[in-house]
N, C-alpha and C positions, 0 to 999 in steps of 0.2 A: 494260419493257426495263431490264435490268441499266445500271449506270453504270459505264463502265469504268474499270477500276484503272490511274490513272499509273504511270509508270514512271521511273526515272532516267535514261533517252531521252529520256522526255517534257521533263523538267526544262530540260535540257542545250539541247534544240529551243525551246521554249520562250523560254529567256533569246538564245538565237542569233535567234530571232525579235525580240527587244527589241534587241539591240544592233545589227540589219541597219537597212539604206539606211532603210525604210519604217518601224522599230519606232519606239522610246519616243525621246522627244527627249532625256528625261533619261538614259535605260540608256545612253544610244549615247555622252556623253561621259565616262560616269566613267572613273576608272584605277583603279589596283591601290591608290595612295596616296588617291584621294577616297573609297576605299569601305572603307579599312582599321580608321575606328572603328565603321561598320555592324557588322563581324565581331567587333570586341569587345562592344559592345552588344549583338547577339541571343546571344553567349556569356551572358555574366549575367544574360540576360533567361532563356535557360535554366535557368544556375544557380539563379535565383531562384525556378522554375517545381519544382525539385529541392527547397529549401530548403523549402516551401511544401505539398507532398507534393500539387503540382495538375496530376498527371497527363493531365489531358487539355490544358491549356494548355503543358506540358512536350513533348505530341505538336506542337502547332504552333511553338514553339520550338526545334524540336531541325529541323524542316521551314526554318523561317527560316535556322538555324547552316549546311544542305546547301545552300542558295540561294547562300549568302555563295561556299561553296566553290564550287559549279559557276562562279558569275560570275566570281569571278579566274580559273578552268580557263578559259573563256571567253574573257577579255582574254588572256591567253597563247597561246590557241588562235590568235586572229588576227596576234598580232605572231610567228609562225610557232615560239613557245615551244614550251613541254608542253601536253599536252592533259589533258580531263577521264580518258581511258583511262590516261594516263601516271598519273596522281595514284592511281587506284586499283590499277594494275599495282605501281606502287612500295611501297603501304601493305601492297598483299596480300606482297609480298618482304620487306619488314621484320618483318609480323607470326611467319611461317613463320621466319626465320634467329633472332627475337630469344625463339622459344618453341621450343629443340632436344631441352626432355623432352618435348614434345607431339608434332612432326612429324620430331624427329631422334633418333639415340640419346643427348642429352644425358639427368641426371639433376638432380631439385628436387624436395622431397618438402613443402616447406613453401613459404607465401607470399613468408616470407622468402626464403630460397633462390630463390626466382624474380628477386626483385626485385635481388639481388646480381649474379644471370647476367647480369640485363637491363641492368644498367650496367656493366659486364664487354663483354658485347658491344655496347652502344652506343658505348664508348671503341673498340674495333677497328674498331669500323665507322667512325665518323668519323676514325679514324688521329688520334687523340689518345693523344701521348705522354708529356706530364705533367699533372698534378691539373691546376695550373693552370689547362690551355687545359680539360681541365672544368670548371673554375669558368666563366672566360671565356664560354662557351657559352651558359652559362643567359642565356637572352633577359632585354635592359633592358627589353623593352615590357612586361616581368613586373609587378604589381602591388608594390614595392619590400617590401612584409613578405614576400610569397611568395620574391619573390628573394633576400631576405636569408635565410631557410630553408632553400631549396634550396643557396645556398651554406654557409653552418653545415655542412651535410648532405654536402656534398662533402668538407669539409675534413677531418668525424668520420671519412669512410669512409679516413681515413689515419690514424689517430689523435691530429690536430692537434684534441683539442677537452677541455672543463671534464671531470675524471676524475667529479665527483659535483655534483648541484645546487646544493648550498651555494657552489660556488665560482662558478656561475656567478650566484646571487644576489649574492653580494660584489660582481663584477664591476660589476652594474646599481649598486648603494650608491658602489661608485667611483667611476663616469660621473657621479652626480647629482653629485656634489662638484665634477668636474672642472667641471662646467656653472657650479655657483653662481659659483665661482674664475671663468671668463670670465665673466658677466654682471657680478660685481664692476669685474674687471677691463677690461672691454669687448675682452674677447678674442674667438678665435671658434666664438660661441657658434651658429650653424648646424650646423659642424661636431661639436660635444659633444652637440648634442641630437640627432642624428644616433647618434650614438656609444652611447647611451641606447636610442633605439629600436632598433638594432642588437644591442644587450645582452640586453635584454626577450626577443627573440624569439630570443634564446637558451634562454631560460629554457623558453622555451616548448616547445621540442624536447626538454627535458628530461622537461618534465612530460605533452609526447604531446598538446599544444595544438596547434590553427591559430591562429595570432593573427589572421590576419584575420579568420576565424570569430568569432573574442573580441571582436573590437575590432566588427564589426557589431551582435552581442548588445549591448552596453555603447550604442553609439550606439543603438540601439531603445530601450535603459530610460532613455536619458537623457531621448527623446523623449517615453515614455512618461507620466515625471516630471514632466517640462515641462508635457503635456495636464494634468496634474492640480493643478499650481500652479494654471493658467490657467482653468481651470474655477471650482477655489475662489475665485478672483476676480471674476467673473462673479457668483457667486453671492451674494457681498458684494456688488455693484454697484461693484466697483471694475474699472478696468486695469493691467494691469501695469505700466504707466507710473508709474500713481499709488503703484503700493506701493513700499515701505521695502526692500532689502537683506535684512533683518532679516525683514522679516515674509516675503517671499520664503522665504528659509532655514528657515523655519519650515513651510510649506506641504510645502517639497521634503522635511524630516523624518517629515511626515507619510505622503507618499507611500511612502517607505520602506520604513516598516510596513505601510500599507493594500494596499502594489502587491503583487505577486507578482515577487520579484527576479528571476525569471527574462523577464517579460512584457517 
């Protein structure tokens, strides 16, 4: 006998089972705020399921990220909000209005083009009538390099931005200065180093980076580098503890060469 195929009924009953009188002790008290870093977590757990090329654990991952959703549809559902139909009624009405060369007579012949229409009419749609309140928009829960990108990105699409790279390298050589100046000075220096990372992922738009992307890769080889100090230590019958600065910096040199800069 076949096993039968869930459904997104199933899902939906399923979790309305866990949060009724008789379900799970724990489904039955969460809120929207106790389960809001769940949904960023099986996000990245995704992402990383993406980054990893492990498509079969990308299928369960992506099955966790639909959980996430149905359970606030869920909590909503009860305190007499939207419901899980509303969420999908609304996504299928934005998808249709925000693609009008696909299901209406608009025209886009290139990705580009798509992507201009698509904030063209996400501005109409939200009744946003200056950049600004598009900047404003972009979510703080955003990972702060992404959000400082997306706004960068807002700003170009007016032409408030660096005319060619070089100037926006200048910019980043400016900010390290401004920093040194407050650390001499016991100015403040939160804010400059700020101003810095800020700068940086300027650059980054220039050159067609994610910085977060970068700044992950870089954390890996740091790690990476690190396993291999720590190993060649071992293998002296030394700890890390025990060695010198010096002979550390030596190890990490080595690595350098031996690792694969990209590992």
């Amino acid at each position: 006998m076949e096993n039968k195929m869930n459904t997104l009924e199933d899902l939906v009953r399923i979790i309305r089972i866990l949060r009724g009188e008789n379900g799970c002790p724990w489904d039955r008290v969460q809120t929207h705020a106790s389960i809001r870093m769940d949904m960023l977590e099986e996000a990245y757990e995704a992402a990383d399921a993406i980054d990893k090329k492990d498509m079969k654990n990308l299928c369960e991952e992506l099955g966790d990220v639909l959980m996430q959703v149905v359970f606030h549809a869920e909590i909503e559902t009860e305190q007499g909000g939207f419901t899980m139909g509303d969420v999908i009624q609304g996504i299928c009405e934005k998808m249709i209005y925000r693609h009008p060369h696909v299901f209406g007579s608009g025209k886009a012949d290139t990705a580009e083009e798509v992507l201009i229409n698509w904030e063209e009419l996400k501005k109409k749609e939200k009744r946003q009538e200056t950049q600004t309140e598009v900047m404003q928009s972009v979510p703080e829960a955003l990972p702060a390099l992404i959000r400082a990108r997306k706004v960068q990105k807002k700003a170009a699409d007016v032409g408030f931005d660096f005319p060619v790279t070089a100037d926006a390298m200048r910019k980043v050589y400016e900010e390290v200065q401004e920093l040194e100046q407050a650390v001499r000075e016991n100015g403040e220096i939160e804010e400059e180093f700020g101003d810095i990372l800020f700068a940086l992922v300027n650059i980054s738009r220039f050159l067609k980076i994610n910085p977060e992307f970068a700044l992950t890769k870089a954390i890996k080889k740091f790690i990476n580098r690190f396993e291999y100090i720590e190993k060649s230590a071992l293998l002296e019958g030394k700890a890390l503890s025990e060695m010198s600065l010096e002979e550390m910096d030596l190890l990490w040199d080595e690595a350098k060469i031996k690792l694969n800069p990209m590992q």
